[in-house]
C-alpha positions in Angstrom: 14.7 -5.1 -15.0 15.2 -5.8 -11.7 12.7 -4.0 -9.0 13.7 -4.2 -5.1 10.3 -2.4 -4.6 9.5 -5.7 -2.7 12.4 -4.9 -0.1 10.5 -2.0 1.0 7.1 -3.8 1.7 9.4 -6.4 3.5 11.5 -3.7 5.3 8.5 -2.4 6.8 7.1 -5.2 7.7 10.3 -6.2 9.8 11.9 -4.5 13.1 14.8 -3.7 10.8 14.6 0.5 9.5 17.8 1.4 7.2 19.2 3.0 10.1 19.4 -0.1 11.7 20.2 -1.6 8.4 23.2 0.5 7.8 24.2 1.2 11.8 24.1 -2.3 13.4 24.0 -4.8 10.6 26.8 -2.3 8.3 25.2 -2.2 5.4 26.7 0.7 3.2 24.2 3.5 2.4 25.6 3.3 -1.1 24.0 -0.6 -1.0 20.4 1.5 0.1 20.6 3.4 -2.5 21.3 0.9 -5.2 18.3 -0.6 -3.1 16.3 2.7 -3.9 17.1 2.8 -7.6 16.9 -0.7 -8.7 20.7 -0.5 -9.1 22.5 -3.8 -9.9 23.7 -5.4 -6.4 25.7 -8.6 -5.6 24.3 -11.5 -4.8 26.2 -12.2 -1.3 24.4 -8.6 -0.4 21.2 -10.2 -1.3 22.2 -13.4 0.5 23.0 -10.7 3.5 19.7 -9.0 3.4 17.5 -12.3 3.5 19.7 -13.2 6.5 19.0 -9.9 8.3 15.4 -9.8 7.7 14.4 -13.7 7.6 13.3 -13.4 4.2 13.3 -15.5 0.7 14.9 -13.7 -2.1 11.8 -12.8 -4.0 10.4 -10.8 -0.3 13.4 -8.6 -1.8 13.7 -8.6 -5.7 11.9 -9.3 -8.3 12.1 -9.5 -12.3 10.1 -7.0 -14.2 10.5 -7.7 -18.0 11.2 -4.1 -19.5 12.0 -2.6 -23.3 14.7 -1.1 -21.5 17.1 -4.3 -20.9 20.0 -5.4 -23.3 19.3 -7.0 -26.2 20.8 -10.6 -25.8 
């Protein structure tokens, strides 16, 4: 599974809030809460989120191995 939990610690840690997220840098609210629910996301939004908060990829996601994920 993938967690964005790490987004949040980063988010915080930024000047960015997901008002600002959403109302100056137009990210959709639906992407915020994809965001909030570990929902699959594309990876040119990631690429957009590092961007906007001067992060690496892993201050955003990370992979939590889970019982839950397709069986390959």
């Amino acid at each position: 599974m993938i967690s964005y939990n790490p987004f949040w610690t980063t988010l915080k840690k930024s000047s960015e809030t997901t008002y600002t997220l959403i109302n100056k840098h137009h990210i959709s609210s639906a992407t915020i809460d994809k965001l909030r629910n570990n929902k699959p996301m594309n990876t040119t939004t990631l690429n957009d989120l590092c961007r906007i908060l001067n992060c690496r990829l892993n201050d955003i996601a990370e992979y939590i191995p889970s019982d839950t994920d397709q069986t390959l």
